[in-house]
N, C-alpha and C positions, 0 to 999 in steps of 0.2 A: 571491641570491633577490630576483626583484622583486616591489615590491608594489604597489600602481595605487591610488591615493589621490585622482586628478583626474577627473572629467569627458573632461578632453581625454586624457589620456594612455590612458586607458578606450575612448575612440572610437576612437583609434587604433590599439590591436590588435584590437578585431573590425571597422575595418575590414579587415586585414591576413588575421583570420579569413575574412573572407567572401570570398575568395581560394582559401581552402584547403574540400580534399574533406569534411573534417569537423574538431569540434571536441571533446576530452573536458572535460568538465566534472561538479563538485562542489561543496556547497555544505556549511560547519559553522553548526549555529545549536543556540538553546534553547528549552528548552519545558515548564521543570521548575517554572515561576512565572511561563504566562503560557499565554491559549488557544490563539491562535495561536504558529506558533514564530515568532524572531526570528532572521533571519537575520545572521550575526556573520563569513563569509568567505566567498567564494565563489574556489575553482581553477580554472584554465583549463589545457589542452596543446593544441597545436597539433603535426599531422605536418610532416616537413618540406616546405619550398616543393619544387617539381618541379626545379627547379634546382642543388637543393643535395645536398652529399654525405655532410650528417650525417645520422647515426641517430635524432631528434628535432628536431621544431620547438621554438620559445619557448615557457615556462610562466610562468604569471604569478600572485601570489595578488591577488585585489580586495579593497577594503577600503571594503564598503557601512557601515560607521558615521563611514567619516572625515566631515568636515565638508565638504557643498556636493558631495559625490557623488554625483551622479546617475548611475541605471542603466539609462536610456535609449539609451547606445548598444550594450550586453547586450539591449534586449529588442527593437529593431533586427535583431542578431544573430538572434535567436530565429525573428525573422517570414523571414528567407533562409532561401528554397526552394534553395537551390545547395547549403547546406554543413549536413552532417548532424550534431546534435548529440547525443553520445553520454555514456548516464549509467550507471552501476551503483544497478539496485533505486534509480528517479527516482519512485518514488511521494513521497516526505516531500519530495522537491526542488522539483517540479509541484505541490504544493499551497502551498508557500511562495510563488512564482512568482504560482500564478492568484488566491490572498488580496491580494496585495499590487500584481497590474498589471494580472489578467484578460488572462496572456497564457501560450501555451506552447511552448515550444520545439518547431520543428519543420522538416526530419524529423526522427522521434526514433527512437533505438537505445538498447535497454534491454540491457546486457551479460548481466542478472539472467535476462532474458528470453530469450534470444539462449542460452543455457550450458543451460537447463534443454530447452530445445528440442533439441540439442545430446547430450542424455546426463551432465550435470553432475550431478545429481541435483536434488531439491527444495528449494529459496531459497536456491540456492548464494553464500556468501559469495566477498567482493570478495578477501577474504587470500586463497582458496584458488587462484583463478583465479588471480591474482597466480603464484603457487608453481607451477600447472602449466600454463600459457601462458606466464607474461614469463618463468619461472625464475628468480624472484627471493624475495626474502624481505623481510617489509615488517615496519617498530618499531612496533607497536599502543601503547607505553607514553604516547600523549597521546591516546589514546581518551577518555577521561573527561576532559575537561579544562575549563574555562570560556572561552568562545570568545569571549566578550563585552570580556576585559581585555586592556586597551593597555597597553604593547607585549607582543606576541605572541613568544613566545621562541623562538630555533634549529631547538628540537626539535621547537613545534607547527608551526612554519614548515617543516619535513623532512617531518614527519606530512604534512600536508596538500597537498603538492603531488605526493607519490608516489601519493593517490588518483587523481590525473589523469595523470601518465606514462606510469606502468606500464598504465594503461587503454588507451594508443594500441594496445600490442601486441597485448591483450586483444581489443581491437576487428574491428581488421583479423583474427586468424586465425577470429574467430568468424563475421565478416559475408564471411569464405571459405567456413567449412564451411558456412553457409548459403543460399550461392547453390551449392555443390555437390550440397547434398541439395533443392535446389527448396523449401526451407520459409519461404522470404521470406513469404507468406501465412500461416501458420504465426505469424510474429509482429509481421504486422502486427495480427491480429487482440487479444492481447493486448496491443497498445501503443494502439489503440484504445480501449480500455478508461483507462489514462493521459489519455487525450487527451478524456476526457468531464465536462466540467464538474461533472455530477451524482456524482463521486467523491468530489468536493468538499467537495459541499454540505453539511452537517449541517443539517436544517431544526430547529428547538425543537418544533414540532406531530408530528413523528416519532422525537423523541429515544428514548419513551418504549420502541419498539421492541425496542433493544439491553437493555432491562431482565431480567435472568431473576428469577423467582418462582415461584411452586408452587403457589400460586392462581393460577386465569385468569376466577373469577367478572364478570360485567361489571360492576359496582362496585365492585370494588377495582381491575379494569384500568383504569377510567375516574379513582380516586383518581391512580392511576401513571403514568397520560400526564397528566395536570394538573401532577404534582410535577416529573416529567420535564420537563416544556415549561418552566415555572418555571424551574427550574436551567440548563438550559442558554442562556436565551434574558438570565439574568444573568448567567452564565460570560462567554457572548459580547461581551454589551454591555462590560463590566470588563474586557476580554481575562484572565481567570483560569483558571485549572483549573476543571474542572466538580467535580474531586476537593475541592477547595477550598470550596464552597459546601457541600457534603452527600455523602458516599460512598452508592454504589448500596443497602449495608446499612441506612443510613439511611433511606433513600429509601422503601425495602420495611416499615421499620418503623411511618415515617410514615402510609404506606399501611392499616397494617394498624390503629395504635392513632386516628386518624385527630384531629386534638388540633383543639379550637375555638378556643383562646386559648393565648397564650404560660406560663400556669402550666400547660397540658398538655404543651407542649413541654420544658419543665423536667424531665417525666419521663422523657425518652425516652434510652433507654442508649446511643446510636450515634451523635449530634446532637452535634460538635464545633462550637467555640467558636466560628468563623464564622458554624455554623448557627442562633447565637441571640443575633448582630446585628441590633436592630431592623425593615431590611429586610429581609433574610432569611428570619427571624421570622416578618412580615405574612405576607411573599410563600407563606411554606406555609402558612399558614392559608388565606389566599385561594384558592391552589392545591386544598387537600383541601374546601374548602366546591364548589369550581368542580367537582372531581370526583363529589362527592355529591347534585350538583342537574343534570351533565350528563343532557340526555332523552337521548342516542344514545349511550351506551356503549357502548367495544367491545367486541366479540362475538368471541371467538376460537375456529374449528373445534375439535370435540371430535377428540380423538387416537383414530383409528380402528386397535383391533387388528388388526396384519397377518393376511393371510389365512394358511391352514397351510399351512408350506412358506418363508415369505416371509423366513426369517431364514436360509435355508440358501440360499435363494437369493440375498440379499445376499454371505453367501460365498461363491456360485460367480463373483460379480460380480467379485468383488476378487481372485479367482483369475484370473480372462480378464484385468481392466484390467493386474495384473503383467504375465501373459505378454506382453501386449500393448505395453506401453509398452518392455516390455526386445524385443521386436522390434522397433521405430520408433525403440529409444535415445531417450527420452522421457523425464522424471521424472510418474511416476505420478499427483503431486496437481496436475501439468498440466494433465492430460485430464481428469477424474471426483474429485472430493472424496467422503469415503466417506457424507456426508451425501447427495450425486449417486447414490450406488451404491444405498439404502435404496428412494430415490424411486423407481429404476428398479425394482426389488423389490417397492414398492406399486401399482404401473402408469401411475405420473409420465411423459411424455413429451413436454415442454416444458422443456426444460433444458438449459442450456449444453452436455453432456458428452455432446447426443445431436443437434452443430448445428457445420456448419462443418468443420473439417479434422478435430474430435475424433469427427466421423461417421464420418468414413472410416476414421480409426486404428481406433475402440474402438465408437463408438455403435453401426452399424449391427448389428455382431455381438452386442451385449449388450441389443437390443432381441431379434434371433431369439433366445437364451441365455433370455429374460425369455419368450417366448411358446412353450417348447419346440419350436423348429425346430431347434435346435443342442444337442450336446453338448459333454463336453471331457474330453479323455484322457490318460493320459501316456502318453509315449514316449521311452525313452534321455534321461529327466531333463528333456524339455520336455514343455508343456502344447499339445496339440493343440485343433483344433474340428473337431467329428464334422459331418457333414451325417449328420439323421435324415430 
């Protein structure tokens, strides 16, 4: 097993890479006590050179904590237009990446993406592909492992570089069936979406968002995006968990009993012990005073009852998106999320699931389905569409 511990010896197999038609790649890191993850290994495979007559190119594992590593000649790699870099579900990968270089591998080949397109089903794992492409069987037993401790033992060293082998085979049958079924559009479109900076981003000023509550009053929303922004924008600074500063419960609680001074903070049942560290402290008072003196609070659309009918038509939605998707061999929460489905039900029609190749599949018919030009029928156990 080799492991790339230099600079040079690092430039030296992606130049070797940048040779070759593509490259699999993986990365192990942590994130359990820190905001960002920290990157702790990074796999490489390479297929073989055109020359040769084995079954696999060199793998390699890197080793970005050794001393005097730099991974400039990976992001080198990255910037070649010649050689395709190919990842399994590279979301957590490509954020690690554009945190820490502002750069991202491309082209890119998302296996995750590639299988579901495919007929794999919905977020198909790496093991299964594994099992029914390479025909293999892979030792999960260093899944949980701490990626951060030298020296790296046999097993995580087995572990980790079968992420990347087994992916060559994975790769090649999958970027067959996809120039066979013409859906290379298909997933360029979702790799696109990887490849958008703003996936990224977590702004503090928008944290507030992801908050769920049961009030939407605008002065308690406008308490909740103060405490929001607060937390996340000291998570970040600290690189911490945002879990760490105050959990969401907390958060809502704050909001609600809205405290002036740290003896009010003292009362609050969900407020763990970080949460009443002197800065922390200030920081949500200032936070809940900044909320109670914003002039612009948000204002959140009142939830308008569906019109009658609007729930049954939701259902006939998700009747068509099945049939539809088991005709295209598609995984269903590809096309249309069932949160997509409602929208279309309430007369939404600016939305992913009605835009692009998922027009052709699913949209254009579940807009006629949504304005009664279509029906749907069964027939000998399939789901037909009537022209009415």
């Amino acid at each position: 097993m080799t492991t790339l511990t230099t600079t040079e010896a690092l430039a030296a197999f992606c130049a070797d890479a940048m040779t070759r038609p593509y490259v699999t790649l993986d990365t192990e890191f942590l994130r359990e006590r820190t905001y960002y993850s920290r990157l702790c290994l990074i796999q490489m495979a390479l297929p073989p050179a055109s020359d040769a007559k084995t079954e696999g190119g060199p793998a390699v594992l890197i080793d970005p904590l050794a001393p005097g590593l730099s991974l400039e000649p990976l992001y080198d790699l990255f910037r070649h237009q010649a050689t395709v870099k190919v990842f399994h579900a590279a979301r957590q990968d490509l954020e690690i990446f554009f945190h820490d270089a502002g750069v991202f591998p491309t082209p890119l080949f998302d296996t995750q993406i590639a299988a579901m397109v495919c007929g794999f089903g919905e977020q198909v794992g790496y093991e299964t592909l594994v099992r029914k492409i390479a025909k293999a069987n892979l030792d999960k037993s260093s899944r949980f492992t701490d990626w951060s401790q030298r020296p790296l033992s046999k097993a995580q060293q087995e572990y980790a570089i079968a992420d990347v082998t087994h992916l060559r085979a994975i790769y090649e049958w999958l970027a067959t069936q996809i120039d066979k079924t013409g859906r290379a559009p298909w997933v360029a479109e979702e790799v696109a979406t990887l490849l958008d900076p703003e996936t990224y981003i977590t702004r503090p000023a928008e944290a507030w968002q992801r908050i769920r509550t049961r009030s939407h009053s605008p002065r308690f929303m406008a308490v909740v995006r103060k405490l929001a922004e607060f937390r996340e924008d000291y998570a970040q600074t600290r690189n911490i968990p945002r879990s760490r500063v105050f959990k969401d419960d907390a958060l809502v609680e704050l909001a609600s009993t809205r405290p002036v001074n740290e003896s009010d903070l003292g009362k609050s049942r969900l407020l763990l012990r970080e949460g009443r560290k002197p800065d922390v402290a200030q920081g949500i008072i200032a936070a809940v005073q900044a909320g109670l003196d914003d002039p612009d609070p948000p204002r959140l659309p009142k939830e308008t009852p569906g019109a009658p009918g609007n729930g049954a038509l939701g259902e006939l939605l998700r009747v068509l998106l099945k049939a539809k998707a088991e005709a295209a061999g598609v995984a269903p929460k590809l096309i249309a999320s069932s949160s997509d489905l409602d929208a279309i039900a309430q007369g939404l029609r600016d939305l992913p699931a009605l835009q692009g190749w998922r027009a052709e599949v699913f949209g254009k018919d579940a807009i006629r389905l949504a304005e009664g030009r279509i029906a749907l029928s069964a027939a000998g156990g399939a789901v037909r569409v009537v022209e009415i």
